[in-house]
C-alpha positions as CSV (number, residue, x, y, z in Angstrom):
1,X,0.0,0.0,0.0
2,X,1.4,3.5,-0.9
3,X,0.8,6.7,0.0
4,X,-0.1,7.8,-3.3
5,X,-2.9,5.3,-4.0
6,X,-4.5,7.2,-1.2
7,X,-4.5,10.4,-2.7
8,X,-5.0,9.2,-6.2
9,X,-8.6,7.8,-4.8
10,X,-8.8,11.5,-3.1
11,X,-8.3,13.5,-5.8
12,X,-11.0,11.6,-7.8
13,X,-13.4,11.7,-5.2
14,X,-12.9,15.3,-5.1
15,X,-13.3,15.3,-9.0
16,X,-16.8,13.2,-8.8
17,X,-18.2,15.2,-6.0
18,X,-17.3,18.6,-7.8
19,X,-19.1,17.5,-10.5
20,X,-21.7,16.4,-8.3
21,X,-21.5,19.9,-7.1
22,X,-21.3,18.7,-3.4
23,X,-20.1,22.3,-1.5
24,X,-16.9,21.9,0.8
25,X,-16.1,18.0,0.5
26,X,-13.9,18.4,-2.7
27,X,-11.6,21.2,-1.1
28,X,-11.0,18.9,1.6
29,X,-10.6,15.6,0.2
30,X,-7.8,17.6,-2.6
31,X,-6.4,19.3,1.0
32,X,-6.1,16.1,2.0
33,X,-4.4,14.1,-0.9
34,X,-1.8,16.9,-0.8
35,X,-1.2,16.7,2.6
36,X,-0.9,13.0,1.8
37,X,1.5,13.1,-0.9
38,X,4.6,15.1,0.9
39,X,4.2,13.0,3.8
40,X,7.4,10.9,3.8
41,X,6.3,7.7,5.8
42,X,3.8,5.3,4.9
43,X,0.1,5.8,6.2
44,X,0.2,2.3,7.0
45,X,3.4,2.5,9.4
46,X,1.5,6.0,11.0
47,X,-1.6,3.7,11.8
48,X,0.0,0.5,13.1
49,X,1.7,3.6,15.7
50,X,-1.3,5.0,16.9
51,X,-4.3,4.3,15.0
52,X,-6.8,6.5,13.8
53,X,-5.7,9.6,16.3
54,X,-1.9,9.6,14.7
55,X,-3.8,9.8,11.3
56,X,-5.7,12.6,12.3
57,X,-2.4,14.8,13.5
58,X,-1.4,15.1,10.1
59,X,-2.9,18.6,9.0
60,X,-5.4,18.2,6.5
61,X,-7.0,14.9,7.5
62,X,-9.6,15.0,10.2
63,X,-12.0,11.9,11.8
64,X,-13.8,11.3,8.5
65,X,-11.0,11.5,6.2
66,X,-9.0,9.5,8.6
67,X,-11.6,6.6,8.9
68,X,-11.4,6.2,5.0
69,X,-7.6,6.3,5.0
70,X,-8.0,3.3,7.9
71,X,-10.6,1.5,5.9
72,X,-8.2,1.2,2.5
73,X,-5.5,0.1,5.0
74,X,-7.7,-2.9,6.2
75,X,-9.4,-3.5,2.8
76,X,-7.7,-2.3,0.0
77,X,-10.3,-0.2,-0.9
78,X,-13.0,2.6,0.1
79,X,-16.5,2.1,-0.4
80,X,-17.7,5.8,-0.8
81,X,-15.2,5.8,-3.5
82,X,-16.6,2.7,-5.4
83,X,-19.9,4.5,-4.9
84,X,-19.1,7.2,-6.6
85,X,-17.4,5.7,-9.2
86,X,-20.6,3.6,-9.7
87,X,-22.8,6.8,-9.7
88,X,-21.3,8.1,-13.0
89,X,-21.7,7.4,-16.5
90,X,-19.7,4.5,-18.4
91,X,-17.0,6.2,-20.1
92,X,-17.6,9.5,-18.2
93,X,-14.6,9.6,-15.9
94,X,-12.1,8.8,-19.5
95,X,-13.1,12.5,-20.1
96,X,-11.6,13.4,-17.4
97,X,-8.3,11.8,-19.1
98,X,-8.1,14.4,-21.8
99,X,-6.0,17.3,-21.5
100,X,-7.7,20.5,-21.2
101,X,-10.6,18.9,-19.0
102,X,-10.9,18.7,-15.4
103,X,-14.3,18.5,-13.1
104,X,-15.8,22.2,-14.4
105,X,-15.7,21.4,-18.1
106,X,-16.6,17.8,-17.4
107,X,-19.6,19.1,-15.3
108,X,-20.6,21.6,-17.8
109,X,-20.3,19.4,-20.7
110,X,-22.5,16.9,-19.3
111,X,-25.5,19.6,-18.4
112,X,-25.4,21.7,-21.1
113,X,-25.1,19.1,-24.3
114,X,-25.0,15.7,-22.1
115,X,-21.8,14.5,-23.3
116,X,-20.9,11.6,-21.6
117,X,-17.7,9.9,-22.9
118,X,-14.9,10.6,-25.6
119,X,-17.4,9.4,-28.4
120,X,-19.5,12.0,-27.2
121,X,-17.4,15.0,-27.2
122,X,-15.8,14.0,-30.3
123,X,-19.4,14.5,-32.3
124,X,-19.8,17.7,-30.4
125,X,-16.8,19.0,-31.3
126,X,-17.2,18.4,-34.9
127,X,-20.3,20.2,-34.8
128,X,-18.8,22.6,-33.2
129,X,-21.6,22.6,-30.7
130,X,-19.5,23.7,-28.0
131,X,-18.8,27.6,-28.6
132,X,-20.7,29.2,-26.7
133,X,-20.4,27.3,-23.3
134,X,-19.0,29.4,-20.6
135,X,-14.9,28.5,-20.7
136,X,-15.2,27.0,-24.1
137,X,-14.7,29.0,-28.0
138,X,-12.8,27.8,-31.0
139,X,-9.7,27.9,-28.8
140,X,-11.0,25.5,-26.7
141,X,-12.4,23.5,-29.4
142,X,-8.9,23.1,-31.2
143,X,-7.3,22.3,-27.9
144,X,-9.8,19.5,-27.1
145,X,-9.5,18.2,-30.2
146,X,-5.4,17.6,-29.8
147,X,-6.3,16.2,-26.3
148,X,-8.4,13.6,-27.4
149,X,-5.6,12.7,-30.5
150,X,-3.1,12.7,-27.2
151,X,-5.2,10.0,-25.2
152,X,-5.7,7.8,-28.3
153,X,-2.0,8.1,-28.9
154,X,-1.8,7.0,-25.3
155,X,0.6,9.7,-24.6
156,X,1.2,9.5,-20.7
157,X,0.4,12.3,-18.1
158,X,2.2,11.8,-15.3
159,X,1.1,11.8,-12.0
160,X,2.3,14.7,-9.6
161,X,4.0,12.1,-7.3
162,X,5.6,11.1,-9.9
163,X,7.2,13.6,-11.5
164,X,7.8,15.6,-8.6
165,X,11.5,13.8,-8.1
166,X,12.5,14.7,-11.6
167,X,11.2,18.3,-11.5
168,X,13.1,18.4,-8.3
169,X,16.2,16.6,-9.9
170,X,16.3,19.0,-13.1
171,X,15.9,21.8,-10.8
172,X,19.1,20.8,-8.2
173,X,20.7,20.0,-11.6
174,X,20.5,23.4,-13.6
175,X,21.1,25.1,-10.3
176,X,24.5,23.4,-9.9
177,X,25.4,25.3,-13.4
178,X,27.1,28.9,-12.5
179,X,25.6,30.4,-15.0
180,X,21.9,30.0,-13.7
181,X,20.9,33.1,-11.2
182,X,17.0,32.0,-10.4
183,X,14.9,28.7,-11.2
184,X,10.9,28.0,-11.1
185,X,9.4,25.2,-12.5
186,X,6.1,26.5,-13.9
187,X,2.8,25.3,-15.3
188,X,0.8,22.4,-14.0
189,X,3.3,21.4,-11.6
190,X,3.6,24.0,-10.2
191,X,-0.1,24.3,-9.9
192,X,0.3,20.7,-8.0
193,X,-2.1,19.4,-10.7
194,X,-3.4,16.0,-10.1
195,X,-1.5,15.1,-13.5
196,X,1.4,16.5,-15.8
197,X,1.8,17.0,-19.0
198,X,5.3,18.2,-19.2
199,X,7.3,20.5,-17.3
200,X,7.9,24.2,-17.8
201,X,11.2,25.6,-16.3
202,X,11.9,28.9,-16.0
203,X,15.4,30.6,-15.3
204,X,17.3,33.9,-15.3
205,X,21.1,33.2,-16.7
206,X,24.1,35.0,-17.0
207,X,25.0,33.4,-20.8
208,X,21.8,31.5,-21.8
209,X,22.7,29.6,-24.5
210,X,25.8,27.7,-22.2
211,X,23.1,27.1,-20.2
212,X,21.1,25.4,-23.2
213,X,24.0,23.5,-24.1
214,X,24.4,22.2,-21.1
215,X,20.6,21.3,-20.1
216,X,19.9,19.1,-23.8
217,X,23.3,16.9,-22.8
218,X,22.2,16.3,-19.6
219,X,22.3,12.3,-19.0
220,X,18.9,11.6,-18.8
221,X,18.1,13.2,-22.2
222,X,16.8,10.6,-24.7
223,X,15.8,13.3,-27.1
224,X,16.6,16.9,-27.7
225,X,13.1,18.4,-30.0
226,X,14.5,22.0,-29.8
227,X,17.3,24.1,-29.2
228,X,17.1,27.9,-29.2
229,X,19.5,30.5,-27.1
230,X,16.6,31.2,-24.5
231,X,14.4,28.2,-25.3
232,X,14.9,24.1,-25.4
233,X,13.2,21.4,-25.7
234,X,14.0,17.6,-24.5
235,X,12.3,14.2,-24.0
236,X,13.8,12.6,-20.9
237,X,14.3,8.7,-20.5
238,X,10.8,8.8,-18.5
239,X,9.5,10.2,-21.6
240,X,8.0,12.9,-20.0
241,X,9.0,16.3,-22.2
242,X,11.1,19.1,-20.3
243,X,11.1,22.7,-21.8
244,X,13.0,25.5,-20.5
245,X,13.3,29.2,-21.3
246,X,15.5,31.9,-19.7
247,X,14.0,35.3,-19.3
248,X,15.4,38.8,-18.4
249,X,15.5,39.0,-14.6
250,X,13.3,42.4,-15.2
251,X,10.4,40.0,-16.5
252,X,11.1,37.1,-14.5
253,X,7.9,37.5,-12.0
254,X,5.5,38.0,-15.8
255,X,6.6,34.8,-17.4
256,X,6.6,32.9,-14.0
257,X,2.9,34.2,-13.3
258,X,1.9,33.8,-17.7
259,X,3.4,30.1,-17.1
260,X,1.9,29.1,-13.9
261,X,-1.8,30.1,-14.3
262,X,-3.9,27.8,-16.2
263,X,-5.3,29.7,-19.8
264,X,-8.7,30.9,-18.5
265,X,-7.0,32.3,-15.0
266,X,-4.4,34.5,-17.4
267,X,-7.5,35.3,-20.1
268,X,-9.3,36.5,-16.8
269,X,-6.0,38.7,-15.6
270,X,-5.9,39.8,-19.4
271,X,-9.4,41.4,-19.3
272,X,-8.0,43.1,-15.9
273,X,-5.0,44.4,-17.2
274,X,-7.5,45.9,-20.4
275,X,-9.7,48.0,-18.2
276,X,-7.4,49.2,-16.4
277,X,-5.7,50.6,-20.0
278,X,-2.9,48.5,-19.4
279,X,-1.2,44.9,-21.4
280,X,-0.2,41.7,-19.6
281,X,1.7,39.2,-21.2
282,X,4.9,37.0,-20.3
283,X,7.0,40.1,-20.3
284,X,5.2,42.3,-17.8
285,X,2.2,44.9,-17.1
286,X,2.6,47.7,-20.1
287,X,0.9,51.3,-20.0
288,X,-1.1,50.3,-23.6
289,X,-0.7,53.8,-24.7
290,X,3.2,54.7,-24.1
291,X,4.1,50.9,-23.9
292,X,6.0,52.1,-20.8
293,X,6.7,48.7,-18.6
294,X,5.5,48.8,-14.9
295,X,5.6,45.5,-13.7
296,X,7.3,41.9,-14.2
297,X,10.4,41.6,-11.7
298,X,7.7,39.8,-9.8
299,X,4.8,38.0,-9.5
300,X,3.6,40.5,-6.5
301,X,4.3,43.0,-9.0
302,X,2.2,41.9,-11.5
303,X,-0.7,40.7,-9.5
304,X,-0.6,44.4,-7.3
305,X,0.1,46.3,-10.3
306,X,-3.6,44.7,-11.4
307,X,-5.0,45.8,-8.4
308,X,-5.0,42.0,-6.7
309,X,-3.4,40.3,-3.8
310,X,-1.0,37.8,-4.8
311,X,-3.0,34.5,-5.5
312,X,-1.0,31.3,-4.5
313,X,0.3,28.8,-7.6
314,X,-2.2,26.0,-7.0
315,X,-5.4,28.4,-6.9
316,X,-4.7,30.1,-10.2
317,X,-7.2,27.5,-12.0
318,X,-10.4,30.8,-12.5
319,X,-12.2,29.2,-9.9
320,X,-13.5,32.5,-7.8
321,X,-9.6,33.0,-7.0
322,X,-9.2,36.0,-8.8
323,X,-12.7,38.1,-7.5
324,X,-11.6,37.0,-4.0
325,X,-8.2,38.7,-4.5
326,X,-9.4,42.2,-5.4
327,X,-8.1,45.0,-3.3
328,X,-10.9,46.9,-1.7
């Protein structure tokens, strides 16, 4: 039994019961299976210590959560879980597989046009009966599209346990190099998404393109798909794909916060930065009239010069985190 079993089964009850649009129990079944996952001994050794009250010291996991976590100890499985897996439609929770999906969408797409597995959404999509949904247009549409070719391809996302130890090993790795000042990996990751794609790592650098040279002849490269003097590209033997750019340390906070929030929390932050007569992209916050650049160094910067408080990584999804972060 592993840890991350545990807050595989969390993270998916969380999904179902989103969808389910059950208030409160997702946020702390996902606060949970985080907690879960940086916990460096077994949940099984932390029971057989103290039972269920040793459980419930870790933060996160209270008497309910705790009980479930005892009852896949002793069974190998939780029975609220196979209910809910039970409750939902057959093929509905591969949807939930393809890149660019997660419990909103899913939930959306099954009220509005009752799609219900991949067969589904692929007629929808070539009707183009989508546009129009709140968080879908032809963007969306052409994104969905290449995540449904990625799952038949059976092109892995990895889970966050998993690649956590090789973001973390890339990371020690680059910073070893004298040339690298500061280094963020970005994106999904950094989000602490359930799963990963790839990984996106940003980095300030003295002489960028020894720094490029270095990164696509690192040992475990199996394949190098790009090499620029701020931008490469690599396959690593786990086949997951690395990209990493190096930025001016003036625009280091815009790029970190343009390639940490997911598309519709920067599309959101966009329309901000409009109203306010400004631009946003991965360079920084721009007067729109004089192009004059106000912000980037970093992400409090940005956020501030938008008139927000600085949102955390992980809540940068456009769930309700960007109109609870508006300055009074």
């Amino acid at each position: 039994m592993t840890n991350k079993e545990i807050s595989t089964i969390f993270y998916e009850m969380a999904d179902i019961l989103e969808i389910k649009e059950v208030k409160w129990k997702p946020q702390a079944y996902r606060k949970a299976a985080r907690a879960i996952e940086v916990i460096p001994e077994n949940l099984s050794d932390i029971y057989k210590k103290g039972g269920l009250k040793t459980l419930e010291e870790i933060p996160g996991i209270g008497e309910g959560i705790g009980k479930k976590i005892v009852e896949y100890i002793e069974t190998g499985k939780i029975k609220k879980h196979q209910e809910l897996l039970k409750s939902l439609p057959k093929g509905f929770q591969k949807l939930m597989e393809v890149q660019g999906l997660g419990p909103k969408k899913v939930k959306i797409l099954l009220k509005k046009k009752n799609i219900k597995n991949i067969g589904d959404l692929e007629k929808a999509l070539k009707q183009h009966k989508l546009i129009g949904l709140k968080g879908f247009a032809e963007k969306t549409e052409e994104n969905l599209e290449k995540g449904i070719q990625l799952f038949k391809s059976g092109k892995k996302r990895f889970d966050y346990s998993e690649v956590r130890p090789i973001a973390e090993s890339i990371a020690k790795q680059l910073k070893k190099f004298k040339e690298v000042r500061k280094i963020i990996v970005a994106g999904s990751f950094r989000r602490k998404e359930i799963t990963v794609g790839d990984l996106d790592v940003l980095m300030t650098a003295k002489n960028p393109i020894k720094v490029m040279d270095y990164f696509t002849k690192m040992p475990n490269v199996k394949r190098v798909l790009a090499k620029g003097k701020t931008r490469s590209a690599v396959i690593l033997d786990s086949n997951l794909q690395v990209d990493v750019r190096v930025v001016e340390d003036k625009c280091f906070g815009a790029a970190l916060q343009y390639f940490t929030g997911n598309k519709m929390h920067n599309i959101s932050l966009r329309k901000i930065a409009i109203k306010k007569g400004f631009k946003l992209n991965e360079y920084g916050v721009f007067d729109k009239k004089t192009n004059q650049f106000l912000a980037g160094k970093t992400e409090e910067d940005v956020y501030n010069a938008l008139g927000l408080k600085y949102i955390p990584p992980e809540e940068r999804t456009n769930s309700g985190e960007i109109e609870k972060a508006m300055k009074k």
